[in-house]
C-alpha positions as CSV (number, residue, x, y, z in Angstrom):
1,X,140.9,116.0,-87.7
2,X,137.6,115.9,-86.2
3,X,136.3,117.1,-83.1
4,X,133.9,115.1,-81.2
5,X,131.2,117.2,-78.6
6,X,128.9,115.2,-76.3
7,X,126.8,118.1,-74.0
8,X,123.8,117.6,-72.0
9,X,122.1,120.6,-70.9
10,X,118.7,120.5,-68.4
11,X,116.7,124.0,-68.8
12,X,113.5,124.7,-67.0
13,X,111.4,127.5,-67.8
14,X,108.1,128.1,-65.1
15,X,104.8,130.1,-65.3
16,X,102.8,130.9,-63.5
17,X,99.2,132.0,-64.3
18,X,97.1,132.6,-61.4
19,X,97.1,132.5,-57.5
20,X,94.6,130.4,-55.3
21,X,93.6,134.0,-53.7
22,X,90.6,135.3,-54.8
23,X,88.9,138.5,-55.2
24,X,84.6,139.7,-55.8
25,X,82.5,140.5,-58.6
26,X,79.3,142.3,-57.2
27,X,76.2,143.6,-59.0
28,X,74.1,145.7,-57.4
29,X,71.8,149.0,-58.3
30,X,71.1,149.8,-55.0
31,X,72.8,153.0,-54.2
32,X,73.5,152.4,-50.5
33,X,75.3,149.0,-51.8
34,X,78.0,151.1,-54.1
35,X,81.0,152.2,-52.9
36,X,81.9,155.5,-51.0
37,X,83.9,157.8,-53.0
38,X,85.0,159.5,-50.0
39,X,86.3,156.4,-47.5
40,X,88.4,153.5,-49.8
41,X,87.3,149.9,-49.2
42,X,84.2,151.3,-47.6
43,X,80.2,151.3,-49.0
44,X,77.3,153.9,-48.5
45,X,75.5,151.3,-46.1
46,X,76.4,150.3,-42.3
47,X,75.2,146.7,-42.4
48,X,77.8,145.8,-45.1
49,X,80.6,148.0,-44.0
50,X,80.6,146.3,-40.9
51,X,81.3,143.2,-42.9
52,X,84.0,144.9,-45.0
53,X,85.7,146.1,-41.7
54,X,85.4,142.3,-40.2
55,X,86.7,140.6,-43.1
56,X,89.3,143.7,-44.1
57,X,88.2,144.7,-47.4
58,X,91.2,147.0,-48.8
59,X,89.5,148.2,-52.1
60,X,85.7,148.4,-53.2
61,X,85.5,150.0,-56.8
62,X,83.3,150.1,-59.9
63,X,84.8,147.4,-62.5
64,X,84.5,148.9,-65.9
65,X,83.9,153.0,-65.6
66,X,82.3,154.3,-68.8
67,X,80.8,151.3,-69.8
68,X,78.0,151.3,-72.7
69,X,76.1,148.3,-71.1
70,X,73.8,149.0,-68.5
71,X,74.1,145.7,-66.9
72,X,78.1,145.6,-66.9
73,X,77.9,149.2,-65.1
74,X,76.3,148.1,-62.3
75,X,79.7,145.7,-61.4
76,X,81.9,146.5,-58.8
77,X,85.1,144.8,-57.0
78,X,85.5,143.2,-53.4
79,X,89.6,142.7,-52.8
80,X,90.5,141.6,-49.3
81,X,94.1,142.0,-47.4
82,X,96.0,138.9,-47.8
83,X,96.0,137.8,-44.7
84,X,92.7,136.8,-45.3
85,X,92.9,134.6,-47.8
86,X,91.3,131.7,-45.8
87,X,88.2,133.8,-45.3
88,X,87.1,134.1,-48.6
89,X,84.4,131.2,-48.1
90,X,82.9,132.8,-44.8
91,X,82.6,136.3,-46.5
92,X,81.2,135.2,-49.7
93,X,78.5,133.4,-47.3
94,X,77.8,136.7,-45.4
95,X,77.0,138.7,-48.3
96,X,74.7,135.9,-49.5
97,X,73.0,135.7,-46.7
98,X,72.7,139.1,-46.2
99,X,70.9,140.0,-49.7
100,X,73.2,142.9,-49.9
101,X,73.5,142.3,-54.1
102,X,72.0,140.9,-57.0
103,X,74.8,138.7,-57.8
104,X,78.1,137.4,-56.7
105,X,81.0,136.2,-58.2
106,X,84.3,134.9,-57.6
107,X,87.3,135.6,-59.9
108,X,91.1,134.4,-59.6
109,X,93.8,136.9,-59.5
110,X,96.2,136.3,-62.2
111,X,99.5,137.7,-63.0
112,X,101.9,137.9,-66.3
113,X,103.3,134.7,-67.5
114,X,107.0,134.7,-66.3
115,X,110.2,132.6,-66.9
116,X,112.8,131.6,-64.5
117,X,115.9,132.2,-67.1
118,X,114.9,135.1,-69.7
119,X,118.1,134.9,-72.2
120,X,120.7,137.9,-71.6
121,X,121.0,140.7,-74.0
122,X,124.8,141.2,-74.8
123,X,124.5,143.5,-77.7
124,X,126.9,146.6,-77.1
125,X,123.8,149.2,-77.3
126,X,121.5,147.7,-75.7
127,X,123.9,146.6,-72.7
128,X,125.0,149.7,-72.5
129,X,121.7,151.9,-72.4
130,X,122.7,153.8,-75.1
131,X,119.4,152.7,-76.8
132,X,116.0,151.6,-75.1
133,X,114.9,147.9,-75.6
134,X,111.3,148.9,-74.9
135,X,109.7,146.9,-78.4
136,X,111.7,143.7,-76.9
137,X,110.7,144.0,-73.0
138,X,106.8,144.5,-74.1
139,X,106.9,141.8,-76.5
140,X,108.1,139.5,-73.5
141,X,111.0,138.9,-76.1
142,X,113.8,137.6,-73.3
143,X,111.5,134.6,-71.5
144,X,110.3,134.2,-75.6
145,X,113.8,133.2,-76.6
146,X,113.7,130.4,-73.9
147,X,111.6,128.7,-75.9
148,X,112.6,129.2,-79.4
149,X,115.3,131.5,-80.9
150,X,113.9,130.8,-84.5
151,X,115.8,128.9,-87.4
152,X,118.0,130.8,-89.6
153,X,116.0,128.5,-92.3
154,X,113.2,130.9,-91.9
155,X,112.5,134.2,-93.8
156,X,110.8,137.0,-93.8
157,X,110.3,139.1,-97.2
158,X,110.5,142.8,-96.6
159,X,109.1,144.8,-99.6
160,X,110.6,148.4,-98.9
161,X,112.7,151.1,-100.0
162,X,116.4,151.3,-99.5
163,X,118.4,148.9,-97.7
164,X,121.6,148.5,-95.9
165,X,122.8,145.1,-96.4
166,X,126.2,146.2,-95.0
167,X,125.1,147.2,-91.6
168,X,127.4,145.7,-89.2
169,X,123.9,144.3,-87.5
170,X,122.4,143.0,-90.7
171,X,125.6,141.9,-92.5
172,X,124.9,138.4,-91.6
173,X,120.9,138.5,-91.2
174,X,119.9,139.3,-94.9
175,X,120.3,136.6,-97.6
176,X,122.0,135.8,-100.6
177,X,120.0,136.6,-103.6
178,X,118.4,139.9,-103.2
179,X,118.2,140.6,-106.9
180,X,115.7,143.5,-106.2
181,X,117.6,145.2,-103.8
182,X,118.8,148.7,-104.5
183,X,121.7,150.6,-103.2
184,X,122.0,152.2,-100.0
185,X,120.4,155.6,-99.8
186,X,119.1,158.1,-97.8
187,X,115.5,156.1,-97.6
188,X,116.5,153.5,-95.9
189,X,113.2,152.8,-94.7
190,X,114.1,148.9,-95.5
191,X,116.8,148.7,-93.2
192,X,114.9,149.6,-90.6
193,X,112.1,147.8,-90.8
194,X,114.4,144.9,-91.5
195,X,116.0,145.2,-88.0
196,X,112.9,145.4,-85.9
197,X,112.4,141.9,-87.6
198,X,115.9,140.4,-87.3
199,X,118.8,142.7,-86.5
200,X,121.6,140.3,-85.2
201,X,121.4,139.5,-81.8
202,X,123.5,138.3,-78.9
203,X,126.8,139.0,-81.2
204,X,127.9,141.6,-79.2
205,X,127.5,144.6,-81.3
206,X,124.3,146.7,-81.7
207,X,121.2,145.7,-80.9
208,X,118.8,142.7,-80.8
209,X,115.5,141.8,-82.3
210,X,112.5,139.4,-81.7
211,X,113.7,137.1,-84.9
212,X,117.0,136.3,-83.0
213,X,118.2,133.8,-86.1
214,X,115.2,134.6,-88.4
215,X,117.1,135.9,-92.0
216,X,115.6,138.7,-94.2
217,X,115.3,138.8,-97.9
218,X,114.8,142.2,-99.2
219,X,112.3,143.7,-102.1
220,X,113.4,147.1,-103.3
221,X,110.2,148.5,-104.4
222,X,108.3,151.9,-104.7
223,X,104.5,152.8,-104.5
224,X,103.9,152.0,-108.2
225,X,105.9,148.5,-107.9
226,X,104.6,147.6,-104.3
227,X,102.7,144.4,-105.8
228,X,105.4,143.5,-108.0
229,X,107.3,143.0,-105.0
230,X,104.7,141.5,-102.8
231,X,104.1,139.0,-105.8
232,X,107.9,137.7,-106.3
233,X,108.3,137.2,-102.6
234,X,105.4,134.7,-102.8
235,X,106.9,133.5,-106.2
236,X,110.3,132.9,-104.3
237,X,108.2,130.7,-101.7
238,X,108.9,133.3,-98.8
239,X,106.4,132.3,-96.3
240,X,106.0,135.9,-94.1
241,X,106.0,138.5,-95.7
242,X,106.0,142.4,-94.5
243,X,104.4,145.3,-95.5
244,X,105.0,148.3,-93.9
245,X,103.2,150.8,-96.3
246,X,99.6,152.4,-95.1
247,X,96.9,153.1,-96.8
248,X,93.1,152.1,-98.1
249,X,94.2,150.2,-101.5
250,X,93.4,147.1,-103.0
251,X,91.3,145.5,-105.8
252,X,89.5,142.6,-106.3
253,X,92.9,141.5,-108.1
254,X,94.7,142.0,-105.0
255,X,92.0,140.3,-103.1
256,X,92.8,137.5,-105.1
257,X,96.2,137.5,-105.1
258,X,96.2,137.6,-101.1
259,X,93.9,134.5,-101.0
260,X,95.7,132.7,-103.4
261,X,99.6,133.3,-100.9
262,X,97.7,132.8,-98.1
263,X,96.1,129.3,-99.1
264,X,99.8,128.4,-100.0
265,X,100.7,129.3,-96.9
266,X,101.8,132.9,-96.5
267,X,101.3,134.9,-93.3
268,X,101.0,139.0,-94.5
269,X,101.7,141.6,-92.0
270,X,101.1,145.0,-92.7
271,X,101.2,148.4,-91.1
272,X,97.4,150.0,-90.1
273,X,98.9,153.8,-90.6
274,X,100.2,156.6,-88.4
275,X,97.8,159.3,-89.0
276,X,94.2,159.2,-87.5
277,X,93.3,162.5,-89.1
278,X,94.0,161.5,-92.7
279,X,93.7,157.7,-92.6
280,X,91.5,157.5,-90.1
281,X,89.4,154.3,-92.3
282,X,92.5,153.4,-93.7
283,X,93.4,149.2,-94.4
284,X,93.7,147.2,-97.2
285,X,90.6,145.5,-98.6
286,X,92.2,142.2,-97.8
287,X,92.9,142.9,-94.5
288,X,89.9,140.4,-93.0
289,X,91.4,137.7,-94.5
290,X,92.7,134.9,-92.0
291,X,96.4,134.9,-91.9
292,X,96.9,138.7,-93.1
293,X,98.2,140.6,-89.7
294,X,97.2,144.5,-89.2
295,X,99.3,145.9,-86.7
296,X,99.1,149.3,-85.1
297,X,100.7,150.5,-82.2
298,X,101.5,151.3,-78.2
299,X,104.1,153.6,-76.5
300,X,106.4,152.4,-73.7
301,X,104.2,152.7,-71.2
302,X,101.9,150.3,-73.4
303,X,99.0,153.2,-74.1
304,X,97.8,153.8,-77.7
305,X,97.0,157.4,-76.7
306,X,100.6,158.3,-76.1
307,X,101.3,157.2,-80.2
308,X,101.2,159.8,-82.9
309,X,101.7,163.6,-82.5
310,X,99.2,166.8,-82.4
311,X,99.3,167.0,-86.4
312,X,98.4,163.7,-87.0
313,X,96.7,162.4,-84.2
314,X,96.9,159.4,-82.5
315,X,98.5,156.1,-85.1
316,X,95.6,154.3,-86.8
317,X,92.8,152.6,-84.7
318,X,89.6,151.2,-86.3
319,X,87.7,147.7,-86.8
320,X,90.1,146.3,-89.0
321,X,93.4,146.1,-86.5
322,X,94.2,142.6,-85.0
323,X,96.8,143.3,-82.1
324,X,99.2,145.9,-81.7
325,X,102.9,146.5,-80.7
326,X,105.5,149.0,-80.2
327,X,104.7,151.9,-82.0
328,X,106.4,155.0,-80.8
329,X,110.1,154.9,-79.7
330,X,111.1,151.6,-81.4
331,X,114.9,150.6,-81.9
332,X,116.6,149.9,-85.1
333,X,119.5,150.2,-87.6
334,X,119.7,153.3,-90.0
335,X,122.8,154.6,-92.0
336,X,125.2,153.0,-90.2
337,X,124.5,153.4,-86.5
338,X,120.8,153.1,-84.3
339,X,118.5,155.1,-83.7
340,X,114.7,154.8,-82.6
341,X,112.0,156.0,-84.3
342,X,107.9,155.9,-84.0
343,X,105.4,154.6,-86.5
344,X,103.5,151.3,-87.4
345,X,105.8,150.2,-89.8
346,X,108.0,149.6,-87.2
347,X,105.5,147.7,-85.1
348,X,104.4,145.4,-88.0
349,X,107.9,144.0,-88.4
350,X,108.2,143.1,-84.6
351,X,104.7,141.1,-85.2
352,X,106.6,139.3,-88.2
353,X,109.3,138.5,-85.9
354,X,106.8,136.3,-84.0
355,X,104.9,135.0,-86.8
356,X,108.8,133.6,-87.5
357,X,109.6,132.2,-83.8
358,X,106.1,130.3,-83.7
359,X,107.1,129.1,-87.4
360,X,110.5,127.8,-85.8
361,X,108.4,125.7,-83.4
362,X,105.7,124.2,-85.6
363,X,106.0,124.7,-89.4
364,X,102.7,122.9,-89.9
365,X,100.1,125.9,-88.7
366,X,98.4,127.3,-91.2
367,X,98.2,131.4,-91.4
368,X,95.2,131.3,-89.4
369,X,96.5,129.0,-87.3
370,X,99.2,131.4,-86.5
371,X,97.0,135.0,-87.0
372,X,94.6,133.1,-83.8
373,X,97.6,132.1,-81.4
374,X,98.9,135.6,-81.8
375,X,95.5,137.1,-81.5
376,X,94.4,135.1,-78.7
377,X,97.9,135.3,-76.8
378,X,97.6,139.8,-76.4
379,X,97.9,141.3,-73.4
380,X,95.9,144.2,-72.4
381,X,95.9,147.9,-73.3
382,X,96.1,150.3,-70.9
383,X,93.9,152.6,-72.2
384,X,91.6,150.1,-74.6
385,X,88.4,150.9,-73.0
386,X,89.2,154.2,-75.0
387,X,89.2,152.7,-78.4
388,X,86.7,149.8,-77.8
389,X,87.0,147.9,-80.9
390,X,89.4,149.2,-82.7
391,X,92.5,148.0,-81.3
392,X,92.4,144.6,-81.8
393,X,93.0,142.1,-78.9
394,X,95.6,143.7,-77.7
395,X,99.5,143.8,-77.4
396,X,101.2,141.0,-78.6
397,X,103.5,138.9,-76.1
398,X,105.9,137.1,-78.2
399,X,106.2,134.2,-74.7
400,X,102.7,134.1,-75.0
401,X,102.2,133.1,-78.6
402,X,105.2,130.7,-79.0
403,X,103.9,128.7,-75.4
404,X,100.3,128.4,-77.6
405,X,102.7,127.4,-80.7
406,X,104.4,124.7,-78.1
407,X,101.1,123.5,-77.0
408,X,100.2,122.4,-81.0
409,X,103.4,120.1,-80.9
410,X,104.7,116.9,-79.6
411,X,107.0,117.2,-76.2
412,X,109.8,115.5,-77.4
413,X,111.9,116.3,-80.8
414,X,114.1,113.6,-82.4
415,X,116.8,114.8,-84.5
416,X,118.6,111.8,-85.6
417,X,120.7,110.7,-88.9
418,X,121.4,114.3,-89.8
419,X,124.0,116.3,-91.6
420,X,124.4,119.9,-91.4
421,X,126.4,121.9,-93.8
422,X,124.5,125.4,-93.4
423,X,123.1,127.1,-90.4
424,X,120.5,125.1,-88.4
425,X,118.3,125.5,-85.3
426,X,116.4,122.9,-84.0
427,X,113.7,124.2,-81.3
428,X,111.9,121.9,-78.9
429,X,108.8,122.7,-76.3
430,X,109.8,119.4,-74.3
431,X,112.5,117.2,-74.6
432,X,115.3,116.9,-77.6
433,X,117.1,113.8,-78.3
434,X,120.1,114.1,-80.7
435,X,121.9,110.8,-82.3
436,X,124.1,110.6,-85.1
437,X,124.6,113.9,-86.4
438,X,127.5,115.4,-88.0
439,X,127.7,119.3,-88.6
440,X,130.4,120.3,-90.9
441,X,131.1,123.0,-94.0
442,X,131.9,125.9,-91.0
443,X,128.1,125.4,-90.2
444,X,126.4,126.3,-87.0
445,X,124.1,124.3,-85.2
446,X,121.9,125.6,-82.6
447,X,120.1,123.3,-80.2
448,X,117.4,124.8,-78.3
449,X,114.9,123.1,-75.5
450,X,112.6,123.4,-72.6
451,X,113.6,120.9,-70.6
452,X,116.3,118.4,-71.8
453,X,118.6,117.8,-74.7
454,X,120.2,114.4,-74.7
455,X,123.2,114.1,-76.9
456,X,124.3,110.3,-78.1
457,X,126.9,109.3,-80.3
458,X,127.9,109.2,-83.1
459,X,127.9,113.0,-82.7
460,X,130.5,115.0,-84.8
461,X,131.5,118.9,-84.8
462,X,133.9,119.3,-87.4
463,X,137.0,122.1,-87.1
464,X,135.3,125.3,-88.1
465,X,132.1,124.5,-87.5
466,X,129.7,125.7,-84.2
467,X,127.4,123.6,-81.7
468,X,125.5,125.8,-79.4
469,X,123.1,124.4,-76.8
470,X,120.1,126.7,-74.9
């Protein structure tokens, strides 16, 4: 006997990206004009103080300390109390008539992108805070999922060491097939990485991980049969694939190779290294090509500074990093239970996650399609102005990247005159509409949307088989 399911389900996600209060650019060399280092919001010179203290300046500061560029040092910052917000066209007018600086400009305050209903965490460690979720609350990963939880359909090749493909978090997440695997062993730097791509999530056990219901194939491989790997993921059509081995290699065969996956459609993400003092101009020579990912890292409190250790130094940072992500600290399955441990080739795999999610919403980008939204979608570095250049663009925001990934699609997603007989997820930025759809052989369907799923019969959910709606 059948059982029929008609749902409709509204979600509404909001973001908001800047305010309508504004705050100053100044440029000035006059040193009467620059701030007072000894009285805050106050300047060296009485004419303009006494406008400061009229139009209740809280804050007067140099913008970018230790700048290079003579011109950018001479910028500094007006912010006023908000209760004068409806000033700010009177004050700009007094400073310009004044003559006080060489140039004034007005700039938007702006705050990080937010959702109304980030998705709930239930897995047992993280619910319990046995385990931080640090790599999933700076990729944004909670308001991320409100937009896709990716497509089981979707995998990533991992070509590692040892892997755990009985972990009771990754039981269900690697897939058939894994003819290369090897058995479990005391490297299981495999199952680890694997986990900060996909490690189940939201089943109640463990932890989570940015893929949500991305799968991972597995490529047992050592330093001598790296390649081999690499190569018979791309021969298997895997369409992200991630390395999480450091090191300045590469030949013009390699080079080749890389071109050749990426032109049919392979995004490569791989590790930039852990130790500054021996790898300092480490990355692979194919590591400027558009749609190959070099990740490096950030700590908790999102500073590259705090990665690494006093032997090694600091985790890789030069020219040839895109973005970075958690680093130091990160969560992930190992011999049975979790643990967290630092390094980039734990950050890489996060990255890898996203490259999935933004797959999940628009399988049509190419790998520079997808390298650029992540690229263009980072959020600051605390301390970047320490490592100018050689970070990248910054940390990645998973909500970030998979809003620019929405942006490339249409706002409404028909999924009509389907069956499903394995696991499916079907991800819309706008509107879904569902009609005649029949999901059987214990299968799972997942429906996920911004703002509406319509349901219209026929519709069928047979015994044994899963509809779930987000």
């Amino acid at each position: 006997m059948k059982k029929i399911v008609l749902l409709v389900l509204i979600q509404i996600f909001v973001s908001f990206n800047l305010f309508s209060q504004y705050y100053f650019y100044v440029s000035t060399s006059n040193e009467r004009a620059k701030p007072n280092l000894n009285e805050k919001g106050m300047s060296n010179d009485e004419v303009l103080n006494q406008i400061f203290k009229e139009f209740e300046v809280k804050s007067y500061y140099q913008s970018f300390p230790g700048a290079k560029n003579a011109e950018l040092q001479r910028f500094y910052e007006i912010h006023l109390t908000e209760n004068k917000n409806k000033d700010f066209d009177s004050f700009e007018k007094l400073l310009k008539n004044n003559k006080i600086f060489d140039a004034i400009y007005r700039s938007n305050y702006y705050e990080p992108a937010i959702c109304s209903n980030p998705v709930a965490i239930n897995d047992e460690w993280i619910a319990n805070n046995w385990i931080n979720n640090d790599a999933l609350n700076l990729l944004n990963a909670q308001c991320a999922w409100t937009i896709t939880v990716g497509d089981p359909n979707i995998i990533v090749g991992v070509i590692d060491t040892g892997f755990d493909i009985t972990h009771e978090d990754l039981i269900n997440t690697f897939v058939g097939g894994i003819d290369t695997i090897g058995p479990p062993s005391s490297s299981q730097h495999g199952t680890y990485v694997s986990s900060c791509v996909a490690a189940e999530t939201n089943n109640g056990k463990g932890i989570a991980a940015i893929g949500y219901n991305t799968k991972v194939k597995g490529y047992h491989v050592s330093s001598a049969t790296l390649w081999n790997g690499i190569w018979q993921a791309y021969l298997d059509g895997i369409k992200i694939i991630n390395v999480s081995w450091a090191g300045a290699s590469g030949t013009p065969a390699n080079v080749l190779a890389v071109e050749e996956m990426v032109d049919n459609g392979v995004v490569l993400v791989v590790a930039a290294g852990n130790n500054m003092k021996t790898q300092a101009g480490s990355h692979q020579a194919f590591a400027n090509i558009p749609g190959v990912i070099n990740v490096s890292g950030v700590d908790k409190n999102n500073t590259h500074g705090g990665t690494g250790n006093a032997q090694n130094g600091t985790h890789v940072h030069n020219q040839w990093v895109d973005v970075c992500a958690l680093s130091m600290g990160v969560t992930g399955c190992w011999q049975g239970t979790y643990v967290d441990f630092g390094g980039t080739s734990y950050a890489a795999p996060q990255v890898a996650g996203v490259v999935a999610l933004i797959r999940s919403i628009n399988g049509n980008l190419s790998p520079a399609d997808i390298e650029n939204i992540i690229k263009s979608t980072t959020d600051p570095i605390t301390d970047a102005h320490l490592y100018q250049g050689l970070l990248g663009t910054g940390r990645v925001n998973a909500y970030k990247a998979v809003q620019a990934a929405c942006a490339t699609t249409s706002s409404t997603v028909n999924f009509i005159g389907q069956v499903v007989n394995t696991d499916r997820a079907v991800n819309s930025c706008g509107d879904l509409n569902v009609q005649s759809v029949n999901v059987q052989n214990e299968a799972k369907l997942t429906l996920n949307a911004v703002n509406t799923i319509t349901i219209n019969p026929p519709f069928e959910v047979q015994i044994g088989s899963q509809l779930e709606i987000k």
